[in-house]
N, C-alpha and C positions, 0 to 999 in steps of 0.2 A: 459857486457851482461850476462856472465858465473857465475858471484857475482849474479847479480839480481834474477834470476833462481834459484840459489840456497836458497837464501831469500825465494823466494816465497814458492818453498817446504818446507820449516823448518815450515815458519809460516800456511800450509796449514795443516803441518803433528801434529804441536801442536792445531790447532783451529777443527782438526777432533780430537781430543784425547781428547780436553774436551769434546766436542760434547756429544762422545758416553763415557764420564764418567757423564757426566751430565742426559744422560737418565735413570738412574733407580732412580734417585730422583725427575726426572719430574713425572715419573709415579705412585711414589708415593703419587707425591702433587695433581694427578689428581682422584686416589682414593679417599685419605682423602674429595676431595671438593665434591664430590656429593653430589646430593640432599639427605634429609633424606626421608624413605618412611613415610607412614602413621602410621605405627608401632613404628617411633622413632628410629630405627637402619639406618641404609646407604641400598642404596638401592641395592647394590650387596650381600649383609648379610641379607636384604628381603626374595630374591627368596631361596635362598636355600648355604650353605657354602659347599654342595658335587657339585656345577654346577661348582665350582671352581677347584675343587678337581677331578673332573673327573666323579665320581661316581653318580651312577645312585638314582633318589631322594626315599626315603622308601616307597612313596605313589605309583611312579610306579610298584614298589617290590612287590606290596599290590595287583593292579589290575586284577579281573579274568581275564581268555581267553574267548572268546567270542564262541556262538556257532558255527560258521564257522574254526574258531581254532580249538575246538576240535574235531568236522568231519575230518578237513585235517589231524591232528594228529592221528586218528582212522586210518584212508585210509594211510597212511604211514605206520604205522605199520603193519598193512595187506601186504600191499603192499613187507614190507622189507619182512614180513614170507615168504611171495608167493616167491620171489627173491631167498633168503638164502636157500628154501626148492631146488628149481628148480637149482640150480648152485651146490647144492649136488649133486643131481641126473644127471647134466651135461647132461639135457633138455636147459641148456641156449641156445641161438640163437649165432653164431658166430659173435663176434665184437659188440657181446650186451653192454651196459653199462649203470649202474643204472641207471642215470639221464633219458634215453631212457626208461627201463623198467618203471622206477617211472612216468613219463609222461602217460604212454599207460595205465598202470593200475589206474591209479588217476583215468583218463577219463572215464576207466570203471568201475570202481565202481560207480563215481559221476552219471552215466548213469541207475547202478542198484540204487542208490538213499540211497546208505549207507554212 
């Protein structure tokens, strides 16, 4: 029975060893098989070779900020001067913290309509 067991892991510890030697050439072969796009290239080399890569596509790079963007971006920067000026002057409120300021004055400005 102690032979047997032994068998069995030897052959369970070689049939996982091809296994996972076996998988970077499956994944290879399932790359290559994709369909091609319409453009004649594979359809992972379609979309884009940075989607791979990690990196973000040129045409996003490209894209303006919307007018809602650059309001909040306006009212942040206000906002940080209002903060930065007011914590010189150590007018802050005790156990204030940006993220609180930046909340309270978002709202007020958005309310003065800047």
């Amino acid at each position: 029975m102690l032979e047997r067991t032994s068998i069995l892991k030897i052959l369970f510890s070689v049939g996982l060893w091809a296994g996972l030697s076996a998988l970077p050439l499956s994944l290879k072969a399932q790359e290559s098989a994709k369909p091609l796009s319409q453009t004649g290239q594979p359809a992972a080399k379609a979309k884009s070779s940075s989607a791979v890569s990690g990196a973000p596509e040129p045409s996003a790079l490209k894209r303006e900020p919307t007018e809602a963007q650059l309001a909040t971006r306006e009212r942040r920067v206000k906002c940080g001067a209002e903060w930065r000026a007011a914590k010189d002057k150590g007018a802050v409120e005790e156990g204030a913290t940006w993220p609180k300021y930046w909340s309270a004055c978002n709202k007020r400005l958005k309310e003065q309509g800047v």
